[in-house]
N, C-alpha and C positions, 0 to 999 in steps of 0.2 A: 177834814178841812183844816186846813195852817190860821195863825192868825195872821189878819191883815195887816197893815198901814195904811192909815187914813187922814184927812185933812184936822183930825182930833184929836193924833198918836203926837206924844213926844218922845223920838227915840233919845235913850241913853246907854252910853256906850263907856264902860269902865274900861281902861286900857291904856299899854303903854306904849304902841302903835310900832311897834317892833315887829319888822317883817318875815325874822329868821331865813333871810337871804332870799323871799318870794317874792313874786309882783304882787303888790301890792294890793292892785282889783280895786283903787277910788273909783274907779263906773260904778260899782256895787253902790257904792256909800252916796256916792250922789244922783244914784235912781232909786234909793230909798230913800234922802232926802226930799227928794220931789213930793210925794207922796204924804209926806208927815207935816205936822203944823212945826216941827220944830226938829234939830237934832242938838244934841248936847254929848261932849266929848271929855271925860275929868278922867284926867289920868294922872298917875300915882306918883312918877318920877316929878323930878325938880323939872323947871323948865329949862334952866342951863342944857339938860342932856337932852331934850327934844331935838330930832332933828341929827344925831349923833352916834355914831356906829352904824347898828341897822335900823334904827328909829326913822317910820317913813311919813310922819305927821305933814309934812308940808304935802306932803302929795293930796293927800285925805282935807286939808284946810276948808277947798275952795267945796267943800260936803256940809261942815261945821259952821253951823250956827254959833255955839259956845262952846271954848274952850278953857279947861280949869285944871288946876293940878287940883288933888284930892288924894293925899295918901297917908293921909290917918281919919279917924273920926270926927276930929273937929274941922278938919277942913272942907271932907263934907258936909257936916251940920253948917258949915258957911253959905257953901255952894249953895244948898235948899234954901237957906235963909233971906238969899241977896234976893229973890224976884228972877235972876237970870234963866233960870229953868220953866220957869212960866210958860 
């Protein structure tokens, strides 16, 4: 048996939403949303480049609860710190 998602789970999703020229599939990402108390999306590039070449972040948005860049250590020691991930 898989595990679940439940109204408990907070998904967290590391990435940098680069499609490498696929469909993207946010249905996935917002029927797993449904299901979860939370999703949370910290991706590693700057935000200047979201959104930029094959990056499909905006499509995946309207799934995301929060979104953070995090692309060294302390950025994510931030992210966990603020409450946001909660």
């Amino acid at each position: 048996a898989g595990a679940r998602i439940h109204r408990n789970t907070v998904v967290l999703i590391l990435g940098d939403a680069r499609s490498n020229r696929r469909p993207p599939r946010a249905d996935l990402l917002v029927r797993m949303r449904r299901s979860a108390r939370k999703l949370v999306w910290l991706n590693p590039e700057s935000p200047a480049r979201w959104n930029t070449g094959d990056s499909v972040l905006a499509s995946y948005q309207r799934g995301i609860d929060v979104l953070l860049a995090a692309s060294n250590p302390q950025q994510l020691v931030r992210a966990l710190e603020s409450g946001l991930l909660r």
